[in-house]
N, C-alpha and C positions, 0 to 999 in steps of 0.2 A: 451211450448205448443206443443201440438203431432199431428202432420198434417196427414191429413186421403186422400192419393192419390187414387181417387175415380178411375183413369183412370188404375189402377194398380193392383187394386183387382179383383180377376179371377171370370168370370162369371159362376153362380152355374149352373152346368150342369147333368142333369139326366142321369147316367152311369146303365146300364144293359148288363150282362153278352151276348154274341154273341149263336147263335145256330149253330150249328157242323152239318156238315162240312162248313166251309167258306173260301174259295180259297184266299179270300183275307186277312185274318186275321190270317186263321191258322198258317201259318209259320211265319207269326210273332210275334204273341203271344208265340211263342214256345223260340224263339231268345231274344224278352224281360224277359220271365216271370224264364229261366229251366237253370240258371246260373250256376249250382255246382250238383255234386252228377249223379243220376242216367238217362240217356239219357241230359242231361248237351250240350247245347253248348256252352258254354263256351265265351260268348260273352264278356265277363270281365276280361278276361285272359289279352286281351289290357293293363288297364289300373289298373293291380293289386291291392289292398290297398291304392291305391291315389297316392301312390309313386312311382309305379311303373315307371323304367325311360328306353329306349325303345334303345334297342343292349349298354346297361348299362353305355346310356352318362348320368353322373352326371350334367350336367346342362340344362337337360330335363325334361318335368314330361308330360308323355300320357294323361292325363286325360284335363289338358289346352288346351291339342293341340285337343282333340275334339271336346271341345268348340269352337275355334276360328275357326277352318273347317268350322264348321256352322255360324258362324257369316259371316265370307267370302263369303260363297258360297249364303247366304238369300241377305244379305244388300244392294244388286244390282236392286233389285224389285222395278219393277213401277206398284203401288198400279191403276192409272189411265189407264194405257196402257193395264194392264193384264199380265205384260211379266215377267221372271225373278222371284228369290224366292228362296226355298230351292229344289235344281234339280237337285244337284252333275254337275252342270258344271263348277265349280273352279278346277275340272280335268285337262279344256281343258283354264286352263287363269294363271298356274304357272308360266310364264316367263314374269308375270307383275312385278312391281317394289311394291305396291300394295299389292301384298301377299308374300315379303323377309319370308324366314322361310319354303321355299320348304322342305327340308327334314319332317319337320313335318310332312306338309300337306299330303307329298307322304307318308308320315309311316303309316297315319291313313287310309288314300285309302289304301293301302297296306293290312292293317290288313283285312278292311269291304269286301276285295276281295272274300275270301273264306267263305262270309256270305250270296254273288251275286248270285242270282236265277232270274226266274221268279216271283216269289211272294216275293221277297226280293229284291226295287232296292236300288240302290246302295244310292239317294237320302232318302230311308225310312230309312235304316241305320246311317247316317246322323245324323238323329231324334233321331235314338236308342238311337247314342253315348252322345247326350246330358242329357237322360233319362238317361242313365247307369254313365257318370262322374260325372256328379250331386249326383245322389244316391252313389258312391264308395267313394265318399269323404264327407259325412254328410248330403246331401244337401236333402231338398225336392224331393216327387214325381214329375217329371214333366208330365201330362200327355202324353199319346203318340197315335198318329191316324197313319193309312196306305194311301196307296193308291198315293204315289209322282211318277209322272215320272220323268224318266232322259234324261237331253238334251244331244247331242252326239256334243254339239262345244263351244265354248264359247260364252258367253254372254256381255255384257255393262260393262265396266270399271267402278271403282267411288266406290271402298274400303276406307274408308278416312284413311289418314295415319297418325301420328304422326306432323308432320307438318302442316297439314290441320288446317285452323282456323276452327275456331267456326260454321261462318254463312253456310260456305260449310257443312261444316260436319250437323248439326241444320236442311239442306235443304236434303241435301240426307236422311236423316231419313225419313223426313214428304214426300218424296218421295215414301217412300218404306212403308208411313201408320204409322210411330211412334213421337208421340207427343215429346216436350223437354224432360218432366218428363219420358217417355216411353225410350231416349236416353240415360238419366242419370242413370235411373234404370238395363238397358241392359249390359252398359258399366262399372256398379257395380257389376252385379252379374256375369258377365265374367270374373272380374277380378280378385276372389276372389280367383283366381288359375291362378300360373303362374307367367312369369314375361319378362322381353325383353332377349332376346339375344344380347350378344355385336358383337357378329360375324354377324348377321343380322343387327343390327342397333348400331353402334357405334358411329351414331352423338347423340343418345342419352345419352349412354350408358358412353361413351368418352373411352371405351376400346376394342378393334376389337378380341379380345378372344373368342375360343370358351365356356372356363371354368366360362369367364365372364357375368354370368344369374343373376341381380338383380331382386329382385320378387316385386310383387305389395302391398304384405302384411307380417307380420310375422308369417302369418300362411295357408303358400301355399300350407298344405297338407290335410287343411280343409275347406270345403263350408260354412265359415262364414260370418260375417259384419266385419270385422277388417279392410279391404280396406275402410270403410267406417268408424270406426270410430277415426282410426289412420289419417286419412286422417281431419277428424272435428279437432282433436285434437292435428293437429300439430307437429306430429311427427314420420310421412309417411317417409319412405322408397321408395314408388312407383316411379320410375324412370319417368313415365309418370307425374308425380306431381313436383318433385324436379330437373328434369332436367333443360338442358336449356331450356330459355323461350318458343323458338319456335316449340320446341319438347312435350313441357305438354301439349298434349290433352287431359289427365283425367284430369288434372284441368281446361282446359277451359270447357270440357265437365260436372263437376262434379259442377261445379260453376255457370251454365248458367240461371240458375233459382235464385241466391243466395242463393245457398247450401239448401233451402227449402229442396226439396224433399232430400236430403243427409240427410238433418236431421231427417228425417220420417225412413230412412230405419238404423239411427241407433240404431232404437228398433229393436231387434233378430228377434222379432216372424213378425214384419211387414217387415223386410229382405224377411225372410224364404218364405212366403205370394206372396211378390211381386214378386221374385224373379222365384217361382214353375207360375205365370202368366206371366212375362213378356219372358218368354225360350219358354213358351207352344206358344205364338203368333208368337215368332221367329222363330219357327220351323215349325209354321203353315202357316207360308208365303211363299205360293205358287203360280205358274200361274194360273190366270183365268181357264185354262181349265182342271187344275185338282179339281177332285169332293174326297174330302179326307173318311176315314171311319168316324165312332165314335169314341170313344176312345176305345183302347184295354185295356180291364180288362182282368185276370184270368177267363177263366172256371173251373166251379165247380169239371165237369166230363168230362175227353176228353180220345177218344181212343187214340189209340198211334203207332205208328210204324204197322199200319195196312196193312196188305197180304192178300188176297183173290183171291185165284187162283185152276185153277182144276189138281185136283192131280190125277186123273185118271179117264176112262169112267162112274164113278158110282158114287165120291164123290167130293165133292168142300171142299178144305182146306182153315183154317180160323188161321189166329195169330196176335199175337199182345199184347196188352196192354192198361188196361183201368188207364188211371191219375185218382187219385181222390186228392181234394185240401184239405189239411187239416189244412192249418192254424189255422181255429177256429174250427176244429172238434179233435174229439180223433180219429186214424185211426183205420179202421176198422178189422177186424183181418180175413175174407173174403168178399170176391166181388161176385156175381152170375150173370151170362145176361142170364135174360128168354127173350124168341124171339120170332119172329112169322113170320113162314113159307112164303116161296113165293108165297103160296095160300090163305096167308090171315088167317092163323090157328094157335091157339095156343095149346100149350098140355102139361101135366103133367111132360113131360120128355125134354121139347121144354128149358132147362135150358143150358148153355157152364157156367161149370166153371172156377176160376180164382184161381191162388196162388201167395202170395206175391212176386215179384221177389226177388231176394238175391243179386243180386252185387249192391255194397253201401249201401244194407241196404233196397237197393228198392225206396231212399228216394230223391228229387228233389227239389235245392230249387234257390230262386229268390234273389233280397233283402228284401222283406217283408211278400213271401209265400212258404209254403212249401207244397208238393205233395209228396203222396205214388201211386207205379205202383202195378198193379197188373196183371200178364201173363196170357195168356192161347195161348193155340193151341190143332187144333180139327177140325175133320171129318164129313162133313154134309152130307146126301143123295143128287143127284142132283135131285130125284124126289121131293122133300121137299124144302132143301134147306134154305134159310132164307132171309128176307126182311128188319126185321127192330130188333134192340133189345133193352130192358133196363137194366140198373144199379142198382142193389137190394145190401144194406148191412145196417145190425145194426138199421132195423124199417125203414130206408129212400128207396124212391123209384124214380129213376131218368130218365126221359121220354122224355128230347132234348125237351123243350118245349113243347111235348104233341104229339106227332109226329114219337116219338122214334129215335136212333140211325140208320140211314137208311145203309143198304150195297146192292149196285148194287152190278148184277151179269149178265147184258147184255151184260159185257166186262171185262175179265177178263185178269190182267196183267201178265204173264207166266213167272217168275223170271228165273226156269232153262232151260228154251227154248232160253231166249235173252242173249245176251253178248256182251262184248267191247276187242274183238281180239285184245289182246295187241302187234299187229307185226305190221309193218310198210308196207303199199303198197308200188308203184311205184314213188305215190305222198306225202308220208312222213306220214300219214295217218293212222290213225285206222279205221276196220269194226264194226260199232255199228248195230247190229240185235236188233230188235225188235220181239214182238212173242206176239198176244193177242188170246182169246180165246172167239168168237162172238156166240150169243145163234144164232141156223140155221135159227131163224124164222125175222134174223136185218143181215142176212150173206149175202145180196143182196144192205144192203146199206153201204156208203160213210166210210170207215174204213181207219185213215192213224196214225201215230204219228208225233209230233213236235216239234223238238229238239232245245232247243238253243245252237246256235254257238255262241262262245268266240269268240270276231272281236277288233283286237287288237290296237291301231295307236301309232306308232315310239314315243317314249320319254313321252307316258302318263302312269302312272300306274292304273290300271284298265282296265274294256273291256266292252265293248255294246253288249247286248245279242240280235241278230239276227237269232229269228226263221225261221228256215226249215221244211218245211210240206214235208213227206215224207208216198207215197201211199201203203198202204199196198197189196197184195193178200192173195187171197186162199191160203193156204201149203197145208192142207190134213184135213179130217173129225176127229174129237176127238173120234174115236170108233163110240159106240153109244151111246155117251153123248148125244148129242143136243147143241154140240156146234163143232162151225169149225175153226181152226186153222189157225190164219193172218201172214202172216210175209212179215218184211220191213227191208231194210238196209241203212245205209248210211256210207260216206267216214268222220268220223272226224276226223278235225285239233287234234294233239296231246295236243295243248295247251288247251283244251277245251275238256279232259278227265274226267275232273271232272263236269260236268254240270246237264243238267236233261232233259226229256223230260215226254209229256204227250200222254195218247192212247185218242182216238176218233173214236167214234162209231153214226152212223147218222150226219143229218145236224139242223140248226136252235134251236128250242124248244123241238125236238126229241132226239138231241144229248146225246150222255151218254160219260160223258171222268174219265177218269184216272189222277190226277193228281202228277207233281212232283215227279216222278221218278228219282232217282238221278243214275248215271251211275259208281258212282264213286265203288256201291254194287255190280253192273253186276260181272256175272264168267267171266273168260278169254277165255271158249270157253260154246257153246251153244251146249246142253245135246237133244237127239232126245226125239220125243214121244214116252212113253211108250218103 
């Protein structure tokens, strides 16, 4: 008979695409979706081909260890209270007994380091890595939402361990919001990757090696059911199952129902199923007072590595690159953005064209989609100018929901005016300049930028980004642009060269900002006007 766990099948949710620009989405959609190939970050470099094994210990495998990051760092959540969740504070709780397998834990914080922005914390990362091992090794889509804070200390004990019996372990789940069957299923599809360490757990393992890595299934380089149904069938490997008594938590775990729900998931496709719902919830358990995005899908059409700055008294310079997704489409062999004016006008000649890029081919891919870029750079009048543009190729016409591609130009970010003086002050220090370019008629209001600082604490890997508002002035008039030239400096820490910051222009609903500037692009010294 085939048992239908109602409490496990993922509820059907109405996914549409986001509208550009969205501060909150954008750079992470770019970190899920832009895996390989052309502007690639490379988010799956971690956890290579499934097998990938991490400064080449053969009795590791990265892709387990990002699962169980997350499991650590969610499992501590009081569904009741509001507190605790998925929040990267397993940072600040390694020297529990709890979470034995530090190295791990510090290799995958280690990796998501150089992923840590402002719109990337280190908690949404987390999520990624669950999204990304799952997928690198077979596994279902897991959905994936933004928006997790990070806590900066640790949180509530109560990881259940290997010893823990049943009722403990049974109570902290329904603590954190998961039924038994939600317990069994969790601790199945966790498992299907990976296995114990004898150097971390040798009372299970009964060998204190570090080479000594029994796995949970015989097929630990794959996101399948075989921990389930090697485990039905009696002839499990899973150290957690065959150990000594007091150390099988997946079997008192996998048993607690009388293998019911075990026996539902070992049909493949009710696996696959439960397993893309019960990771999505897990990852989605957060504090009360975080409010998460939607889901991140692909956009269809997104710019890309966008520049907008004034090149001299007469024109505003425009670069970049427009994605277009091409999974289910043939790509287009060019792209056109007709525009319309900052006066609201459009015109026969009002077109920026595009040409395919050439490095890799131009081509961008995910695990399930692929994207073609296409270039352009180009000179606009500042009498004219531009406001909004669309996407024209191959009969299709692409409008940002109807609304067009908008480009402020109340503030413009000055790429060779600012820099990150690579010399060291008095105080060990670099001069980060900033340099924006305000239209004269917003050059009377509130102009600063906000830099996050890397703030570091003794023996964690990782860093809390503590922004700094930092006030701009006047430098000098841009000719006779109609615009006036801002600049701002600060002293940063060396450690915290690679960061980012954003311009702002006005206060409240008036505000025009710039975001995500990465510093790591700045020149080493800052270029005068003109």
């Amino acid at each position: 008979m085939r048992v239908i766990l109602i409490s496990l099948l993922p509820l059907i949710t109405l996914i549409s695409a986001y509208t550009w620009p969205s501060p909150q989405i954008d750079e992470l959609e770019d970190i899920i979706y832009l895996q390989s190939g052309y502007q690639r970050r490379g988010f799956r470099d971690g956890i290579l081909g499934c097998t990938f094994v991490p400064a080449g210990s053969k009795d590791r495998q990265a892709s387990s260890e990002w699962l169980r990051t997350a499991f650590h760092d969610m499992i501590t959540h009081d569904k009741a209270a509001g507190t605790g969740g998925l929040d990267a504070s397993l940072m600040y709780e390694l020297d529990r007994p709890e979470n034995q397998g530090v190295v791990g834990l510090n290799d995958t914080f280690g990796f998501f380091f150089s992923f840590h922005n402002p719109r990337a914390s280190m908690a949404d990362l987390v999520a990624i890595g669950v999204y990304a091992s799952v997928r690198e090794c077979g596994g279902p889509v897991v959905p994936i939402r933004g928006g997790r804070i990070d806590a900066h200390e640790a949180g509530p004990a109560g990881v259940p361990e290997p010893k823990t019996d049943l009722e403990t372990t049974t109570a902290r789940f329904a603590t954190a919001g998961f039924t038994t069957e939600d317990m069994i299923a969790m601790v199945a599809c966790g498992h299907t990757l990976g296995g114990v360490h004898g150097n971390n757990h040798p009372e299970v393992t009964g060998n204190n090696s570090a080479a000594n890595f029994p796995k949970f299934d015989s097929t630990t380089f794959k996101f399948d059911n075989n921990v389930v149904t090697e485990y039905l069938q009696g002839n499990t490997t899973n150290p957690l199952v065959v150990g000594p008594d007091e150390m099988n938590s997946d079997k008192r775990v996998f048993s607690a129902d009388k293998n019911v729900t075990m026996q539902s998931l070992a049909d493949p496709s009710t696996f696959r199923t439960s397993c893309a719902s019960i990771l999505e919830r897990m990852i989605n358990t957060v504090p009360a007072s975080v409010t998460l995005t939607d889901v991140i899908t692909p956009i269809d059409i997104k710019p890309s590595a966008l520049q907008v700055y004034l090149a001299n008294a007469t024109a505003i310079h425009l670069e970049g690159a427009i994605r277009v997704r091409i999974t289910e489409r043939t790509p287009p062999d060019s792209v056109s953005m007709p525009y319309i004016d900052h006066n609201g006008n459009s015109c026969d000649t009002c077109t920026i064209s595009t040409r395919p890029a050439i490095f890799q081919g131009g081509l961008g891919t995910g695990y399930d989609d692929s994207f073609k870029f296409y270039e352009f750079s180009t000179s606009l009048p500042i009498e004219t100018s531009i406001s909004t543009f669309n996407v024209a190729f191959a009969g299709e016409n692409h409008d940002n929901s109807g609304g067009g591609f908008p480009i402020r130009t109340e503030i413009l970010h000055q790429p060779q005016q600012s820099c990150l003086v690579q010399k060291t002050d008095e105080n060990g220090n670099w001069n980060l300049t900033a340099v924006a370019a305000v239209q004269d008629d917003r050059a009377n209001l509130p102009t600063y930028f906000e830099v996050a600082v890397r703030r570091f604490t003794p023996g964690i890997v990782g860093s809390r980004l503590d922004p700094q508002k930092v006030q701009m002035t006047k430098w000098k008039p841009a000719g006779n642009s109609g615009y006036t030239l801002f600049s701002g400096s600060y002293s940063l820490p060396i450690d915290s060269w690679s960061t980012s910051y954003s311009l702002v222009n006005g206060e409240g609903v008036n505000a025009v900002e710039i975001d995500l500037i990465k510093t790591g692009a700045l020149p080493p010294q800052c270029a005068d006007w003109q």
